[in-house]
C-alpha positions as a Markdown table, in Angstrom:
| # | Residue | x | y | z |
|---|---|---|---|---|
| 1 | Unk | 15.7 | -18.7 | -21.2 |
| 2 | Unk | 12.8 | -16.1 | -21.0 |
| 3 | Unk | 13.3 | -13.5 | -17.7 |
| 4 | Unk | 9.8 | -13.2 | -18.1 |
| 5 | Unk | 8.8 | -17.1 | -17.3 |
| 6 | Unk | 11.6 | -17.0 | -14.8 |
| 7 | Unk | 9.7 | -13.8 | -12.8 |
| 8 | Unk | 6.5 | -16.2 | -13.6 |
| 9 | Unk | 8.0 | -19.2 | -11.7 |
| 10 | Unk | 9.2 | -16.9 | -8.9 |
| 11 | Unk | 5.3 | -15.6 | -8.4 |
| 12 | Unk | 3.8 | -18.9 | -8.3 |
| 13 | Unk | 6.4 | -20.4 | -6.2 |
| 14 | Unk | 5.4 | -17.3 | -3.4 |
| 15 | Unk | 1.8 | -17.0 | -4.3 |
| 16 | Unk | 1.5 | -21.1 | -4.3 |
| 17 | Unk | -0.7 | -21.0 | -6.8 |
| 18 | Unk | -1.5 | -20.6 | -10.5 |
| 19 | Unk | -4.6 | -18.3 | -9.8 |
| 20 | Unk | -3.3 | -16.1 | -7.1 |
| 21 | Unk | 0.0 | -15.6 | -9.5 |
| 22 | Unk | -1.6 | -14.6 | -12.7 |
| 23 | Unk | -4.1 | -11.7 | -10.0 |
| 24 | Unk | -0.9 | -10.8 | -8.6 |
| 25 | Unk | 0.6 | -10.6 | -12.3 |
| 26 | Unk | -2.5 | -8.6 | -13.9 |
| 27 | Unk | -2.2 | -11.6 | -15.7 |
| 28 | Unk | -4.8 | -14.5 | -17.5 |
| 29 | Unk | -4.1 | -17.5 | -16.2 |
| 30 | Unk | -4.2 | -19.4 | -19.2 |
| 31 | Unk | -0.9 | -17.1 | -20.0 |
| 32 | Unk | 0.9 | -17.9 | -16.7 |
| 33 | Unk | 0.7 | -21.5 | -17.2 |
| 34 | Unk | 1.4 | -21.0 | -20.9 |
| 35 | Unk | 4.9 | -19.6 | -19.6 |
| 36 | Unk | 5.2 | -22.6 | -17.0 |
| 37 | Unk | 5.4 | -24.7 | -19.2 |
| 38 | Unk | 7.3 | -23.3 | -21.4 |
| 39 | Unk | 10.2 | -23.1 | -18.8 |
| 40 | Unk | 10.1 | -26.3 | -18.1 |
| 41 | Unk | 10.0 | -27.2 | -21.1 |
| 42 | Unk | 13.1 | -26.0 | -21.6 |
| 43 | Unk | 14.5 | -27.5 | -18.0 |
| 44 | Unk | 13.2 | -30.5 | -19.0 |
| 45 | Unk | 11.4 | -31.3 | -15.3 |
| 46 | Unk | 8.3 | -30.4 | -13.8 |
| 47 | Unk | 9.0 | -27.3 | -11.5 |
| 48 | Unk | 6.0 | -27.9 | -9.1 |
| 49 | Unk | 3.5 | -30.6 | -7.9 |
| 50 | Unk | -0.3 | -30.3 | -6.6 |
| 51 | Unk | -0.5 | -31.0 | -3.0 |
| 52 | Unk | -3.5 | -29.9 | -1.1 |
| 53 | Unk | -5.0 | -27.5 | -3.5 |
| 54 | Unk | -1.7 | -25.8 | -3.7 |
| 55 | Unk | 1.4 | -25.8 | -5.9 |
| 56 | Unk | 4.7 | -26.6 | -3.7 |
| 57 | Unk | 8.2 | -26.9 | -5.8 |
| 58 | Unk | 9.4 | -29.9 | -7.1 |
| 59 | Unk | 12.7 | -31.4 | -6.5 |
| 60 | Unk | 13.9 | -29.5 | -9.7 |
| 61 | Unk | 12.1 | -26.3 | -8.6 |
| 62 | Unk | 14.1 | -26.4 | -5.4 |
| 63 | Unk | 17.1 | -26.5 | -6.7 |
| 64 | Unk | 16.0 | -23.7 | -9.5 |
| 65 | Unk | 14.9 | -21.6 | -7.0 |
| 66 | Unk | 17.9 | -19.7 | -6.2 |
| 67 | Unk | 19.3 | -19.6 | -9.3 |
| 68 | Unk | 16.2 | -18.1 | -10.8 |
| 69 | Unk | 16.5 | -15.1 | -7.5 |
| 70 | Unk | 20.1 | -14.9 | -8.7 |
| 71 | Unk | 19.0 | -14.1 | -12.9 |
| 72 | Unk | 16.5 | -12.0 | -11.4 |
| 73 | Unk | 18.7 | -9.7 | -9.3 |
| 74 | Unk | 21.6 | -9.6 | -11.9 |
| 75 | Unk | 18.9 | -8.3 | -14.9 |
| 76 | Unk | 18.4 | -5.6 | -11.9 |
| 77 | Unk | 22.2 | -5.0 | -11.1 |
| 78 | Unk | 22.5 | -4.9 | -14.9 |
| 79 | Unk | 20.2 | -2.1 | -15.6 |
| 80 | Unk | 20.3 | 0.2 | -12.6 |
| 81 | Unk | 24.0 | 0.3 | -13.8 |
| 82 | Unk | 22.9 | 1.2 | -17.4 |
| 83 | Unk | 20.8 | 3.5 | -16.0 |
| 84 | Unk | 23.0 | 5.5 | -13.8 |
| 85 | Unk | 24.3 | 7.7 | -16.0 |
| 86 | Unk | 21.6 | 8.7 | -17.9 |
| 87 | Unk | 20.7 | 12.4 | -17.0 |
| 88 | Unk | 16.6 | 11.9 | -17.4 |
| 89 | Unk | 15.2 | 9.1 | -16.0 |
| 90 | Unk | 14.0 | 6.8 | -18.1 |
| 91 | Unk | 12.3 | 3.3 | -18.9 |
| 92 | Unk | 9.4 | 1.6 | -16.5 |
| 93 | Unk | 9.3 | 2.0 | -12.9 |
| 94 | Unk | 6.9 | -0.3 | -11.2 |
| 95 | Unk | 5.6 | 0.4 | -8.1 |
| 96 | Unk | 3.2 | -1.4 | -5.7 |
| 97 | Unk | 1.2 | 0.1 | -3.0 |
| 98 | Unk | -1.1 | -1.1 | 0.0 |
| 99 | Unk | -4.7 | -0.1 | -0.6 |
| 100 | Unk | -5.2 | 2.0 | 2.4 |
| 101 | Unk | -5.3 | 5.5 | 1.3 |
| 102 | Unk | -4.0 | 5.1 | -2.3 |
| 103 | Unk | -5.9 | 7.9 | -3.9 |
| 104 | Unk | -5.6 | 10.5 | -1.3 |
| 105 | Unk | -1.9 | 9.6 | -0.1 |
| 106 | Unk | 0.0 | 7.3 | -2.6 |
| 107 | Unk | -1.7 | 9.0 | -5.4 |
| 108 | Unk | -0.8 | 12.6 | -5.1 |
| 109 | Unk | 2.8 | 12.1 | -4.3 |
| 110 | Unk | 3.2 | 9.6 | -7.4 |
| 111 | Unk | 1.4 | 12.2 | -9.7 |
| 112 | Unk | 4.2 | 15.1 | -8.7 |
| 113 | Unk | 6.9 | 12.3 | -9.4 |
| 114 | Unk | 6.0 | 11.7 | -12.5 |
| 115 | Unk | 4.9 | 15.0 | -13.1 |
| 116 | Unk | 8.9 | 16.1 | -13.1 |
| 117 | Unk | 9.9 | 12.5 | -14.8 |
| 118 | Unk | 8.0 | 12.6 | -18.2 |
| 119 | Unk | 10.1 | 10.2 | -20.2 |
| 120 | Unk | 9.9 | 7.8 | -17.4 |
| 121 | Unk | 6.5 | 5.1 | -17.6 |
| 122 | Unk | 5.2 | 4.4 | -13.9 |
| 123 | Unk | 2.8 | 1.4 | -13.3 |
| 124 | Unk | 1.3 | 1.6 | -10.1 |
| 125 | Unk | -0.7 | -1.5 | -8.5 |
| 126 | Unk | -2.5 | -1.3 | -5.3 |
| 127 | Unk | -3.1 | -4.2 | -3.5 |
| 128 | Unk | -4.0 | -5.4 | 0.0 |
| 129 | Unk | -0.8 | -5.5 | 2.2 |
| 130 | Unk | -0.9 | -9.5 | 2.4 |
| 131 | Unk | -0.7 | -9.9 | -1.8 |
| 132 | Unk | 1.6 | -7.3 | -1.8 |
| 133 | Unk | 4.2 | -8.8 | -0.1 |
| 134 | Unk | 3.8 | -12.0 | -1.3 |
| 135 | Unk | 4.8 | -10.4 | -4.7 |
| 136 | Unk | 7.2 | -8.0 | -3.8 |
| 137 | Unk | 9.5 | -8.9 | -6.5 |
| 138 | Unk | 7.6 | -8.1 | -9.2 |
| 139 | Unk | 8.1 | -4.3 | -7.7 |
| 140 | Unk | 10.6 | -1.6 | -8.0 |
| 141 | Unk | 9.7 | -0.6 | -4.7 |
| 142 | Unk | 7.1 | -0.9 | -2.3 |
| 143 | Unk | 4.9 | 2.0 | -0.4 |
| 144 | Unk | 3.7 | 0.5 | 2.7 |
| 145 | Unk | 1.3 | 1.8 | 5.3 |
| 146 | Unk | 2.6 | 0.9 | 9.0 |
| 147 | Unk | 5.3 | -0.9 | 10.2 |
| 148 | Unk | 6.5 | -3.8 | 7.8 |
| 149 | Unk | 6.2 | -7.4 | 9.3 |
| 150 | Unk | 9.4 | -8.9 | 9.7 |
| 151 | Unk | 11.3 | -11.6 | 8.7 |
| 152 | Unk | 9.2 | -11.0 | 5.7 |
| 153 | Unk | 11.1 | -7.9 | 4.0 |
| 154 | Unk | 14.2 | -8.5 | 6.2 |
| 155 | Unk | 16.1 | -8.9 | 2.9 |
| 156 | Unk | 14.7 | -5.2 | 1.8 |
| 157 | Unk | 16.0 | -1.9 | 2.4 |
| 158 | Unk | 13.5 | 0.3 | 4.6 |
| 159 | Unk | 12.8 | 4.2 | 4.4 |
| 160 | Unk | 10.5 | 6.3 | 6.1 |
| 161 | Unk | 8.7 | 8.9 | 4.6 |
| 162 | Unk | 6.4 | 10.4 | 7.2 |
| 163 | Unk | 4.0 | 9.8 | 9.3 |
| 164 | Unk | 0.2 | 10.8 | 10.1 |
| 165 | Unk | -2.2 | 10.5 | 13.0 |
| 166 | Unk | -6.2 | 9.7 | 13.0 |
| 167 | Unk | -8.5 | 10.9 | 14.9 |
| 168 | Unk | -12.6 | 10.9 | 15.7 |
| 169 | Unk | -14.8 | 13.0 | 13.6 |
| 170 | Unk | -18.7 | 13.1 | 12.5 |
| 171 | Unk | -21.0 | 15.6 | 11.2 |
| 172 | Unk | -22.9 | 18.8 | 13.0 |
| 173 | Unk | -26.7 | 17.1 | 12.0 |
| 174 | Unk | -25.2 | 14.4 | 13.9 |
| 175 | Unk | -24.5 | 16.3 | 16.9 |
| 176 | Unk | -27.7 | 18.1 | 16.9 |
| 177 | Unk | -29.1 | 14.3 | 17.6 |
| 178 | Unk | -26.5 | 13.0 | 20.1 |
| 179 | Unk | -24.4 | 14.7 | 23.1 |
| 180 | Unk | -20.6 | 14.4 | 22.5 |
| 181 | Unk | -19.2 | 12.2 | 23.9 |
| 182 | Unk | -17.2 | 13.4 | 26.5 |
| 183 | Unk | -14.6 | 10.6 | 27.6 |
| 184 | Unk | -13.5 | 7.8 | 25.3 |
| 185 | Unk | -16.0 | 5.6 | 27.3 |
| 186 | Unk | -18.6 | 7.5 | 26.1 |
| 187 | Unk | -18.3 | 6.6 | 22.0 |
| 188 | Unk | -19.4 | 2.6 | 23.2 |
| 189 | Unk | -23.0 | 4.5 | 23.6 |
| 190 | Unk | -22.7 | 6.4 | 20.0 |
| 191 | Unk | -23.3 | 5.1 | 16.4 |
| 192 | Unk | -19.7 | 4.0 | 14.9 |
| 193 | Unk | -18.1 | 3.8 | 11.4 |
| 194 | Unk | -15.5 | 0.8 | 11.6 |
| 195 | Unk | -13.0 | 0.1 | 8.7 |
| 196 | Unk | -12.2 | -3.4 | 8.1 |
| 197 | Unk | -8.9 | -4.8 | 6.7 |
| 198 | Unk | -9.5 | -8.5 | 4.9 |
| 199 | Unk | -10.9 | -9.8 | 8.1 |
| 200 | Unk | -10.2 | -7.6 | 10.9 |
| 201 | Unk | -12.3 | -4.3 | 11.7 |
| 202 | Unk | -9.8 | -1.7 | 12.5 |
| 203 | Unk | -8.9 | -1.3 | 16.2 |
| 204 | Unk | -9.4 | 2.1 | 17.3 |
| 205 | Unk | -6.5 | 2.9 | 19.4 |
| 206 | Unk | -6.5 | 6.2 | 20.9 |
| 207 | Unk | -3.7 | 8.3 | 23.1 |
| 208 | Unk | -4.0 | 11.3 | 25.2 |
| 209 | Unk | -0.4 | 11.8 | 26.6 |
| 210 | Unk | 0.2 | 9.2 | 29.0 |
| 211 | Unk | -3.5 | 8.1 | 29.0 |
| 212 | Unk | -4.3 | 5.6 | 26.3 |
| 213 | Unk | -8.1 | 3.5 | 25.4 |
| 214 | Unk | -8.6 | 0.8 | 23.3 |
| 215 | Unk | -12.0 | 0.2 | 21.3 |
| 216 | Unk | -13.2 | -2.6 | 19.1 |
| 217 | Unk | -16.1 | -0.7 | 17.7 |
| 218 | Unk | -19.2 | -2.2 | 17.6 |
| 219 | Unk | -21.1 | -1.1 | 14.4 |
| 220 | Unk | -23.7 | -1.5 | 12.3 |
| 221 | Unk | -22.1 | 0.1 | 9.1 |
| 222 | Unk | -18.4 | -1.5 | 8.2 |
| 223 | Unk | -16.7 | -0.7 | 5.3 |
| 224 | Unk | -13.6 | -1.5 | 3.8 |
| 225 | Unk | -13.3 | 1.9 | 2.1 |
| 226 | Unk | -12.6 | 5.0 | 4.0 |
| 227 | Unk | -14.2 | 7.3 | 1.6 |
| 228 | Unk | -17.4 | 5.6 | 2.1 |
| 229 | Unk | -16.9 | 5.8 | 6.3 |
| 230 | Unk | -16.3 | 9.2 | 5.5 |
| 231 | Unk | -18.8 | 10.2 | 3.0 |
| 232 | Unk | -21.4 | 8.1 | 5.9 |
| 233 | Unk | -20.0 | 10.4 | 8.5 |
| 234 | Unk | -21.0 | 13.5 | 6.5 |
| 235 | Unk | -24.3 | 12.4 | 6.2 |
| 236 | Unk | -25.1 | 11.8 | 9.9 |
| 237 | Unk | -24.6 | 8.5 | 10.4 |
| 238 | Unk | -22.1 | 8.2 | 13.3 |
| 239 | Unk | -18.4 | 8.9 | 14.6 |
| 240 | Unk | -15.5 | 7.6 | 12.1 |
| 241 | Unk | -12.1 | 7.2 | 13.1 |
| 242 | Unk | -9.7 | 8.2 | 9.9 |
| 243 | Unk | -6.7 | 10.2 | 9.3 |
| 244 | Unk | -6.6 | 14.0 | 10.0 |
| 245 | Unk | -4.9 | 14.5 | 6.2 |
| 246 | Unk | -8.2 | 12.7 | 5.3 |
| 247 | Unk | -11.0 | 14.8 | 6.8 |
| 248 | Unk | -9.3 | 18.2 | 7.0 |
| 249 | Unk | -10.9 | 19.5 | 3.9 |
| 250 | Unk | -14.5 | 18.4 | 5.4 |
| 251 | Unk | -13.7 | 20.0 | 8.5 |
| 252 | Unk | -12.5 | 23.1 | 6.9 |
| 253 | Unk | -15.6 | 23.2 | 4.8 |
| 254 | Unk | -17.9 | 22.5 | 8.1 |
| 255 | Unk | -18.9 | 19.4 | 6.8 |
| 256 | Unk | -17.3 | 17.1 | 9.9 |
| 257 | Unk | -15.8 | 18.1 | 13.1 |
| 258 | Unk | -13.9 | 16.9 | 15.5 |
| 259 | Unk | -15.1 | 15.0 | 18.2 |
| 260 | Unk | -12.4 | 14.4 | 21.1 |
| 261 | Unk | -10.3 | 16.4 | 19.9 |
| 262 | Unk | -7.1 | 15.8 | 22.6 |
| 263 | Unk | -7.7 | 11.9 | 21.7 |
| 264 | Unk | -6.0 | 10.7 | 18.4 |
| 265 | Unk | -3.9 | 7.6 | 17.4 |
| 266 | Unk | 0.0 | 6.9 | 17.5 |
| 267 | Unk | 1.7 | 8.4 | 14.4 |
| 268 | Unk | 1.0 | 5.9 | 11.3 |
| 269 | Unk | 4.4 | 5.3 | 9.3 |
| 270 | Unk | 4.7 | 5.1 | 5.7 |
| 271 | Unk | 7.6 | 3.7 | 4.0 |
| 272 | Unk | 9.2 | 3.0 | 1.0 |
| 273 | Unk | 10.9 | -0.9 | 0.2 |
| 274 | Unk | 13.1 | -2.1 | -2.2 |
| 275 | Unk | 15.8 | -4.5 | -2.7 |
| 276 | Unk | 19.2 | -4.0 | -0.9 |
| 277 | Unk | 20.3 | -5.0 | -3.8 |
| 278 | Unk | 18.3 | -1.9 | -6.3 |
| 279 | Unk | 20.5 | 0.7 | -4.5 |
| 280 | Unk | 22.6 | 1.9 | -6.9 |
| 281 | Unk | 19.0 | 2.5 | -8.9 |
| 282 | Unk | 19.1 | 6.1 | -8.9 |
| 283 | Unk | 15.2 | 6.4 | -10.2 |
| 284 | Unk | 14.3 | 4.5 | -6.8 |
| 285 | Unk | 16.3 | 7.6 | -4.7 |
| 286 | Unk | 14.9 | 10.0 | -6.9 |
| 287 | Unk | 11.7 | 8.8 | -6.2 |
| 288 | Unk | 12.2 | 8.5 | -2.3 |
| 289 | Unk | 13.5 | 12.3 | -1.9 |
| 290 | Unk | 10.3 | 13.5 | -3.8 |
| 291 | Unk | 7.7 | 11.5 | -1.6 |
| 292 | Unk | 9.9 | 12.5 | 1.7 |
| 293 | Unk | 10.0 | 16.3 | 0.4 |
| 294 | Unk | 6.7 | 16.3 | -0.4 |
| 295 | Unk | 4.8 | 14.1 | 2.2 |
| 296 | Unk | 3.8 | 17.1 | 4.7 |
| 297 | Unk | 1.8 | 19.4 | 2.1 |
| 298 | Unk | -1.1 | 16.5 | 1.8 |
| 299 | Unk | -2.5 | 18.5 | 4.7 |
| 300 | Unk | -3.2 | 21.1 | 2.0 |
| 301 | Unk | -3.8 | 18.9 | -1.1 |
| 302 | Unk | -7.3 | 19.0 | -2.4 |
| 303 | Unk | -8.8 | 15.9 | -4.0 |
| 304 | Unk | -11.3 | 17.7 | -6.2 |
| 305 | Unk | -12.4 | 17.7 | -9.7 |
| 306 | Unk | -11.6 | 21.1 | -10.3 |
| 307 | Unk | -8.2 | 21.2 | -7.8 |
| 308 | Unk | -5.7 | 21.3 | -11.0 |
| 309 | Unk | -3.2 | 23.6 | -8.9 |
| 310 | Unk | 0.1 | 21.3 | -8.3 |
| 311 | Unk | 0.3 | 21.8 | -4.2 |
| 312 | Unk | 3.5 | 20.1 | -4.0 |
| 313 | Unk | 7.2 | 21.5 | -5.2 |
């Protein structure tokens, strides 16, 4: 029996669906079903059955299901043991990430992992926070921005590795147009740069101590990438919300400012998941003590062409 069919079967039975498993796979999916049916081929019964444009297990695939969980986690039990006492880390370490952030955040503290793990290949997929959890276990471990929905990853271990705060910014030519606003009232009146997640535009949720104002931001130019809010922010185009680790090198450079400056969001968590069952795996720890070492000098990491100087440890 081929692991690799068996993690195939696992994805389509969580994505419910042939399509969504081989996108979730980086696979075509004229090979997923190729190894679909070659597993059950082998069972000798049909693991799944069309209902309703989707893919739901068959009684065969029901009764599969666990044991194919089971080979999954003993393969991993089986090499995090062989692994243990190697002194280099070594092997494939495959890591999935939500989509938020993932050059300026994810990126850099991947980079100085694998920086000090040479003989060690990393694959690192970033996806929107829905997929990603739907194909967990095709992961080492997960990097996830905010808190994790439960009971989804209740069977996962949880670690936080720091945490970050946004806050309002635009451009000087803007302000030279408009007054600043001065109460969180104030921004309804002002041009605004929204993010949107899948379907939702980003609630801007902003804290002053004990004071606390809620926006749904009403605006012409929504984008589901925050380099393009930002790079529409520098151009005089409104007031963005985003994270301070994201606009600090503008702002150092005078290219944005702050606008409300005492107003900024709760602090935004981002952890690391995995397995409870991947602890002994000491590439996964190794990997958690360098993002949680390193996580506080992105306020000094620069995302340039020409910034080549390693910032972290």
């Amino acid at each position: 029996m081929n692991l690799e069919d068996i993690n195939v079967f696992l994805q389509i039975a969580a994505a419910g669906s042939l399509t969504s498993a081989a996108r979730l796979l980086h696979r075509p999916k004229a090979t997923v079903s190729h190894q679909l049916r070659r597993l059950e081929e082998e069972i000798g019964a049909p693991l799944f059955i069309r209902s309703a444009n989707r893919l739901v297990l068959s009684d065969a695939g029901a009764e599969f299901l666990d044991h194919a969980h089971g080979i999954r986690r003993a393969c991993e039990r089986g090499l995090d043991s062989a692994r243990a006492g190697l002194e280099k880390a070594q092997g494939t370490m495959r890591i999935g990430s939500t989509g938020e952030f993932a050059s300026n955040l994810i990126a850099p503290l991947i980079l100085h992992f694998a920086r000090h793990n040479p003989e060690l290949r990393l694959e690192l997929s970033v996806v929107r926070s829905d997929l990603l959890l739907s194909s967990r276990e095709n992961y080492d471990c997960l990097l996830y921005l905010g808190d994790p929905p439960m009971p989804q990853v209740s069977e996962m271990t949880g670690r936080l590795l720091g945490r970050f705060r946004f806050g309002l910014y635009c451009s000087p030519g803007y302000l030279t147009r408009r007054p600043a606003p001065a109460t969180p009232a104030d921004l309804r009146e002002h041009e605004l740069l929204a993010h949107q997640n899948a379907e939702n535009i980003t609630l801007w949720e902003l804290r002053n101590g004990d004071e606390e104002y809620s926006l749904h931001p009403h605006t012409r130019l929504l984008s589901n990438d925050y380099w393009v809010i930002k790079l529409s922010a520098i151009h005089d185009h409104g007031i963005c919300f985003m994270p301070k680790f994201f606009a600090q090198h503008e702002v150092e450079q005078g290219l944005l400012c702050r606008v409300l400056p005492e107003w900024s969001s709760r602090q935004i968590p981002l952890h690391v998941l995995f397995s409870s069952h991947r602890l002994r795996n000491t590439q996964i720890s190794d990997l958690i003590n360098s993002l949680t070492q390193n996580f506080s000098d992105l306020q000094t990491y620069l995302y340039t062409a020409t910034a080549k100087t390693d910032y972290f440890r």
